[in-house]
C-alpha positions as CSV (number, residue, x, y, z in Angstrom):
1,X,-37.0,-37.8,-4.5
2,X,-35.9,-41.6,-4.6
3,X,-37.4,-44.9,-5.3
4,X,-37.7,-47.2,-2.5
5,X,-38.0,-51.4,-3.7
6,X,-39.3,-53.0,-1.2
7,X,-40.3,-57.0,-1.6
8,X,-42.5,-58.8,0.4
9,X,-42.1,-62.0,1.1
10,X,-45.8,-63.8,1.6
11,X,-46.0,-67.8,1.4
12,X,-43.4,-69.8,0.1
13,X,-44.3,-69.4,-3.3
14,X,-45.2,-66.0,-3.0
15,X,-43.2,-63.0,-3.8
16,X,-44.2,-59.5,-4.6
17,X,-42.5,-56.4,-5.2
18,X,-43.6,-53.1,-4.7
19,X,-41.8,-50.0,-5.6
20,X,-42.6,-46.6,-3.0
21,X,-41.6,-43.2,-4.1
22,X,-40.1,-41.4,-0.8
23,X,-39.3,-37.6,-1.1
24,X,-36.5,-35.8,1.3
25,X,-37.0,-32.3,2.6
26,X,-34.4,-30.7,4.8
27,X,-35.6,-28.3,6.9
28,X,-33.4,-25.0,8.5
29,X,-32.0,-26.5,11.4
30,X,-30.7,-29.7,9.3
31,X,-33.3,-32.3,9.9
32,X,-34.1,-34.4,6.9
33,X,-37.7,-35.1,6.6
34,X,-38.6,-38.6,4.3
35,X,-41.9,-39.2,3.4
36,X,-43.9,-42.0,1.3
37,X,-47.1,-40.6,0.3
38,X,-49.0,-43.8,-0.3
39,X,-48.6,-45.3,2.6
40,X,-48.5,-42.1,5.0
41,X,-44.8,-43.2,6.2
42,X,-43.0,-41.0,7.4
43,X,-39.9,-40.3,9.0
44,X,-36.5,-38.3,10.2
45,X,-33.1,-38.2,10.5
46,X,-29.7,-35.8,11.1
47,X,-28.5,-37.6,7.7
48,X,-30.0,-38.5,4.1
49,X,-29.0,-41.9,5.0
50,X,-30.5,-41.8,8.5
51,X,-33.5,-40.6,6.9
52,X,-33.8,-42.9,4.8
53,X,-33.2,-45.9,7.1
54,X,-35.5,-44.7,9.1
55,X,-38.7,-44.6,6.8
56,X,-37.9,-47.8,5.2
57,X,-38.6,-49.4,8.7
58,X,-41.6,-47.0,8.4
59,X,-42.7,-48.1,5.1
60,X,-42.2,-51.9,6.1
61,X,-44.1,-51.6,9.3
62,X,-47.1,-50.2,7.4
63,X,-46.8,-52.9,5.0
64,X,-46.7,-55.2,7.5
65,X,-49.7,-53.7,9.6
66,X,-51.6,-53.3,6.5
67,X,-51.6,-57.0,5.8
68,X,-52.9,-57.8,8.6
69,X,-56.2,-56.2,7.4
């Protein structure tokens, strides 16, 4: 399990920070499975750090959908 910090920048003024727990799983053929609960991001890679790239762009394209709510 890791912390990911992600900030969002809104106006000028405007800063907020969230911070979104993302667990790893590897499955038996090697895959790494990340996923962030809250926000139902999730993600893959051959690598942790693939992985983890990956569902950060996840994580900030459900941010960025959700804000458009």
């Amino acid at each position: 399990m890791l912390w990911y910090d992600n900030t969002i920048m809104g106006s000028i003024s405007t800063i907020s920070k969230k911070e979104y727990v993302v667990t790893l799983d590897k499955d038996q053929d090697g895959w790494i499975f990340a996923r962030c609960k809250e926000l139902h991001a999730n993600s893959q890679g051959k690598t942790e750090s693939e992985a983890i790239e990956n569902v950060k762009e996840a994580i900030n394209l459900m941010i960025e959908e959700l804000s458009r709510l």
